[in-house]
N, C-alpha and C positions, 0 to 999 in steps of 0.2 A: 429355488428359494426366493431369488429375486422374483419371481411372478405372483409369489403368494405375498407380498407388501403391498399396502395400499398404493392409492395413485399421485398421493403429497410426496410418501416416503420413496417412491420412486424417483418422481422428478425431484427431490433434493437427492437422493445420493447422486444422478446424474448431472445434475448439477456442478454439487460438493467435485464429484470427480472432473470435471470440464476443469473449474478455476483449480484443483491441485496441479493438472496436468499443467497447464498454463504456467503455473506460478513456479513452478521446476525449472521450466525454460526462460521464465523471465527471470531468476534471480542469477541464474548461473547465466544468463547474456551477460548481464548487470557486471557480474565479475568477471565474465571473462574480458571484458572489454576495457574496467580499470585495471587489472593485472596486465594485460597484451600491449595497451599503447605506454601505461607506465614502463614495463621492459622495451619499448619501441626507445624511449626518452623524452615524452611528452611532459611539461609541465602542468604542475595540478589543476591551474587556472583551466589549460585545453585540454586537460580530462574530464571538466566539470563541460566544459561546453559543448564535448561528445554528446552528452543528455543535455544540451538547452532546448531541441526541440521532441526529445522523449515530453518534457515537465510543461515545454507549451500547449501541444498538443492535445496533453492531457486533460489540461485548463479547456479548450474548445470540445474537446471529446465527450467530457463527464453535459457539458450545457447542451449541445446538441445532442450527444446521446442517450439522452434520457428525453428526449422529444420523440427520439426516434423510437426508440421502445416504448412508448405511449401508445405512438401510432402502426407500428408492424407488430409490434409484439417483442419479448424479450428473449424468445429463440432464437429470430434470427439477428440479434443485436448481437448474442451470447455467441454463435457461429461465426459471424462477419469476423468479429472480433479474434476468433482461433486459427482463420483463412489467411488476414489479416500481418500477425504475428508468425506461422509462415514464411509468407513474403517477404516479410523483414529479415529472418533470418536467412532465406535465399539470397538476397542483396549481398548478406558479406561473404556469399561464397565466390567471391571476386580474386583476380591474382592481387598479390600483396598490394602492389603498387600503385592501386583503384582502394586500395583504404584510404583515401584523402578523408582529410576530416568533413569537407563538406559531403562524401559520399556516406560515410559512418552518421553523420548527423542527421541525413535523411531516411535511411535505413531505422536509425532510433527515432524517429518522427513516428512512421509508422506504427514500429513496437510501442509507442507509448499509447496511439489511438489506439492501438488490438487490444490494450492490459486494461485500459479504463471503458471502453466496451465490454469486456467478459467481466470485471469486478462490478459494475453498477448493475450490469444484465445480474448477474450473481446476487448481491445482496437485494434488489429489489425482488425477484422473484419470490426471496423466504417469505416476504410482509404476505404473499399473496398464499403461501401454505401453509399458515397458523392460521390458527381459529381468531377471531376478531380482539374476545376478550381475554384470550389465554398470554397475559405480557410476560409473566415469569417464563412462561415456555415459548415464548420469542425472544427473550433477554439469551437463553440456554443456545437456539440453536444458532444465534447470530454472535455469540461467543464460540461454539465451534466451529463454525464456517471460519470467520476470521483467524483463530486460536490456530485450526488446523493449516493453512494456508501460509499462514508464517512462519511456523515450523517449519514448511515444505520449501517458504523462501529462502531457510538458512541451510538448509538440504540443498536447496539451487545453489546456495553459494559455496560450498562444498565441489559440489561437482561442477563446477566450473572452473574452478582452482584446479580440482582433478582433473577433468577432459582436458583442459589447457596444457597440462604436464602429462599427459598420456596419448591425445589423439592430434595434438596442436590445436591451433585456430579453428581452422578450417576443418578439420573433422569432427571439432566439437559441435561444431555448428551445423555442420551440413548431419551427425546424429540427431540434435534435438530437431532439427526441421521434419527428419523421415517421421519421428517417433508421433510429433506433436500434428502432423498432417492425416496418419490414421485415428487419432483421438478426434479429431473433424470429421470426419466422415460417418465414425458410428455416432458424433453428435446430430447430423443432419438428419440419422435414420430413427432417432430415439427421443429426440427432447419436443416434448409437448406442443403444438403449431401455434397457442391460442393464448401461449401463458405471457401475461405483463398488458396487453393490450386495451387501451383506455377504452371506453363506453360512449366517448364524443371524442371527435378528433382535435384534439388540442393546437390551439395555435403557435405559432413559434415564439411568440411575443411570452410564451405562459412559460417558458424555459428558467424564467427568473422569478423566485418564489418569493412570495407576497405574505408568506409566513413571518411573522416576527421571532416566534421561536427558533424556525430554523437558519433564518440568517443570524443570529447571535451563533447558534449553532456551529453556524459555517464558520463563521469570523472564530471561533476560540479554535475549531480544528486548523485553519490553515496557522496557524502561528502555533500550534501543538507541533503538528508536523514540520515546520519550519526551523523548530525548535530542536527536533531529529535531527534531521537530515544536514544542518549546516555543521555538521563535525561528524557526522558518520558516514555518510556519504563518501566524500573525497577526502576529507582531510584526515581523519582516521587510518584506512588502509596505506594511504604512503606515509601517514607516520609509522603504522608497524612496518613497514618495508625500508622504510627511510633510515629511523630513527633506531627501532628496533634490530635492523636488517632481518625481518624473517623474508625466507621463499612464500611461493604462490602458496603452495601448500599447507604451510602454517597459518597464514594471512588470512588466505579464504576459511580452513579449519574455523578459528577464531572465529570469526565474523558468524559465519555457518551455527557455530553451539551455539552464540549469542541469539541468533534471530531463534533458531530452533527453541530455546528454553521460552522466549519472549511470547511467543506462541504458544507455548503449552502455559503459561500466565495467562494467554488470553482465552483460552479455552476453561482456566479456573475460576475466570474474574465472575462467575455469577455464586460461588461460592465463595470466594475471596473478600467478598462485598457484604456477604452477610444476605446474600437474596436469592439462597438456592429451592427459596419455596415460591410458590407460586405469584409474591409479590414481586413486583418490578422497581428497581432504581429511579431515580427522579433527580434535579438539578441539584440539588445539595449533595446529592450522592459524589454529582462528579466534581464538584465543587470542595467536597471533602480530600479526591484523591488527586485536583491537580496540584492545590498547594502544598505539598510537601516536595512534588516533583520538581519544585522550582527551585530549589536548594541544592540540587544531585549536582547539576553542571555548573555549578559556581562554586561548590567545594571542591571538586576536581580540576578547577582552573586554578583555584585559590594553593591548591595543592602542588601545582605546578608550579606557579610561581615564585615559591619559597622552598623550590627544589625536592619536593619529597623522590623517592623514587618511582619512577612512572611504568618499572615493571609491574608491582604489585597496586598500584592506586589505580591505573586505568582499568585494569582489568574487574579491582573491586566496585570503582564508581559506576562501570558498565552495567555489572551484575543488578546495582541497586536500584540505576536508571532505567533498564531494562524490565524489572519486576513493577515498576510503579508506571512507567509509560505503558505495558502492556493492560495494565488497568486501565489506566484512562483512554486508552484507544479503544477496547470492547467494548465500554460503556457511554462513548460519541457514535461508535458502530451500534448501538441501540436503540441509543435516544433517538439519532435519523430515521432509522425505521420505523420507530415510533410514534414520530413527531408526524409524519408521512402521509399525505391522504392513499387510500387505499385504490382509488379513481386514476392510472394515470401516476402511481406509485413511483415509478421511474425519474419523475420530473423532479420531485422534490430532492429522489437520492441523490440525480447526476449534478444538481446546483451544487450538495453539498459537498462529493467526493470532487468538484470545480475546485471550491475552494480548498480542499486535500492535497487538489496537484498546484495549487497554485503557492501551497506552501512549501510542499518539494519541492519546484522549481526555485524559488525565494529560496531553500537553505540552501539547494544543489549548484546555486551560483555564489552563495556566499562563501560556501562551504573551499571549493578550488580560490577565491579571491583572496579571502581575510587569510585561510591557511599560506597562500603563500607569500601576505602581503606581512602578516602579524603573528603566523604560528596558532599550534592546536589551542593554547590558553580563549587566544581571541574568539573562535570560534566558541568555546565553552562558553563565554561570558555574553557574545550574541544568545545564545541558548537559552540562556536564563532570561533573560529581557524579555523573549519572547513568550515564556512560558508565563511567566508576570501579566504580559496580556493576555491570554488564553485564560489566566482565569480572570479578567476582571471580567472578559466577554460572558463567561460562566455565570457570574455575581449577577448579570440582568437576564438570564432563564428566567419562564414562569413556572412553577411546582410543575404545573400540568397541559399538554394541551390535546383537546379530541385529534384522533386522526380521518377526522373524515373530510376535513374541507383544505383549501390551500388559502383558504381566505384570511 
């Protein structure tokens, strides 16, 4: 059956299936790693600093990597990248006593180039197997690439919680390395030689995009995701463990349904939006759905602070947060590709998933700081600030721009 699909619908499902594979193993890293050093006794601050060079990394990863898939092509950017992550998880099959943090910090150094290598290889490649003017049906498949994908990441966090509690550390680790290492292999023998690769070999100087649309672009995503991450991240998980006392179990559960649903929102958001026909979203669209999201983590701190009960608020304001962030994240995952020249595609993505990780890293350090300097409230109320700028960045979009130039 597979042979009788055209040659797009191919290399997207192999694709599609590279970054699932991926994204399995990175999000159960992710949690096996604040579950294992939290039960170590590590405070949240040097939990958060385990990923400071996952989040830097990243930052350099997405600007040069998207150079690099200009010029090789985004096969082998999209492989490096699964070789890559690997390695990283070989590093922590070390005895205990070799988990220094500066050993674990360069191990997620790694993992963080391998994830933002196969996600940019991944989302640029779709711009290049739609049809030029078909945006409603590049809005659809760059909702389920994403949609699907983080679902898979709350699935990672799931079994992570579980490998940790069923095979320990070190056998979790050392499974997802076998598993994820023959998903590399039949990537080498299957994915297209030729796909991503620019028409003039672009300079390195061209890394930083001269797009006005898309640097607004970039500036409202990093302070969207910063917006995330500085309460979900670290300060989250050891409050349900802390505060709550749940086990890894419940912990990772949690997290796991949250990301899972989050992702089937974003898989909806072109029907959600009101744009499941052939027309495409545009800057008021998302201008529409970040302001309201600016309200979720400032009622839930505000909720905190005059004591509500935080069994049943956190887990409601998550839900709410979660259904309206997963909107506005499908719909900056479109607009990028959108915005994109087609020439060399890659360059404009990896500026903008630059400034993605440069917002993880921003909440991933705030996230261990403020939590354990001020509590989860604080956290919340950075959240909101941030998303207040996210949309003012939105408010100077222009309706439209061609994707044919970077000019």
């Amino acid at each position: 059956m597979f042979a009788t699909l055209s040659q797009e619908v191919r290399q997207y499902l192999l694709i599609t299936g590279n970054y699932w594979a991926f994204t399995l193993t990175d999000g159960a890293l992710r949690m096996l790693v604040v579950l294992y050093f939290h039960q170590l006794g590590y405070a949240p601050l040097e939990i958060a600093l385990l990923f400071l060079f996952y989040e830097l990394f990243g930052v350099i990863t997405n600007l040069a990597g998207g150079w690099l898939g200009a010029r090789l092509g985004l096969n082998r950017t999209m492989n490096l990248g699964l070789a890559l992550q690997v390695l990283a998880l070989a590093m922590l099959l070390v005895p205990t006593a070799w988990l220094t943090v500066p050993w674990v910090m360069a191990a997620q150094a790694l993992s963080g180039i391998a994830k933002d290598l196969n996600k940019m290889s991944a989302k640029s490649a779709i711009k290049l197997l739609v049809p030029k003017d078909a945006g409603g049906s590049l809005y659809r498949w760059v909702a389920l690439l994403t949609g699907s994908k983080n679902a898979l990441k709350g699935v990672g966090f799931f079994l992570g919680g579980a490998l940790l509690t069923g095979l320990g550390f070190a056998g979790a680790v050392a499974a997802m390395a076998v598993v994820l290492a023959l998903v590399w292999l039949a990537s080498l023998l299957l994915l297209k030689q030729e796909l991503g690769r620019a028409r003039t070999k672009p300079k390195f100087r061209d890394i930083f995009s001269k797009s006005r649309n898309i640097n607004l672009l970039s500036a409202a995503r990093l302070f969207l995701f910063g917006a995330r991450d500085v309460w979900f991240v670290v300060a989250l998980p050891v409050y349900l463990a802390s505060v709550f006392g749940w086990d890894h179990w419940r912990v990772g559960g949690f997290l796991a349904l949250w990301v899972i649903g989050y992702g089937l929102v974003q898989s909806l958001a072109p029907h959600l939006t009101g744009r499941h026909s052939d027309r495409a979203p545009g800057a008021r669209t998302a201008l529409g759905w970040v302001l309201p999201l600016t309200t979720v983590p400032a009622l839930i701190a505000l909720g905190l602070t005059v004591k509500l009960d935080p069994h049943w608020l956190l887990p409601a304001g998550l839900l709410l947060f979660g259904a309206l962030f997963a909107i506005n994240s499908s719909l900056h995952s479109y607009l990028i590709v959108s915005y994109a020249s087609e020439d060399g595609v890659s360059l404009d993505v990896g500026f903008y998933y630059m400034a993605n990780a440069l917002g993880r890293l921003t909440g991933t350090l705030l996230s261990g700081w403020v939590y354990q300097q001020a509590g989860l409230a604080a956290c919340l109320w950075i959240s909101s600030v941030f998303l207040l700028l996210a949309a003012l960045f939105t408010t100077r979009l222009a309706p439209h721009q061609a994707a044919g130039s970077r000019a």
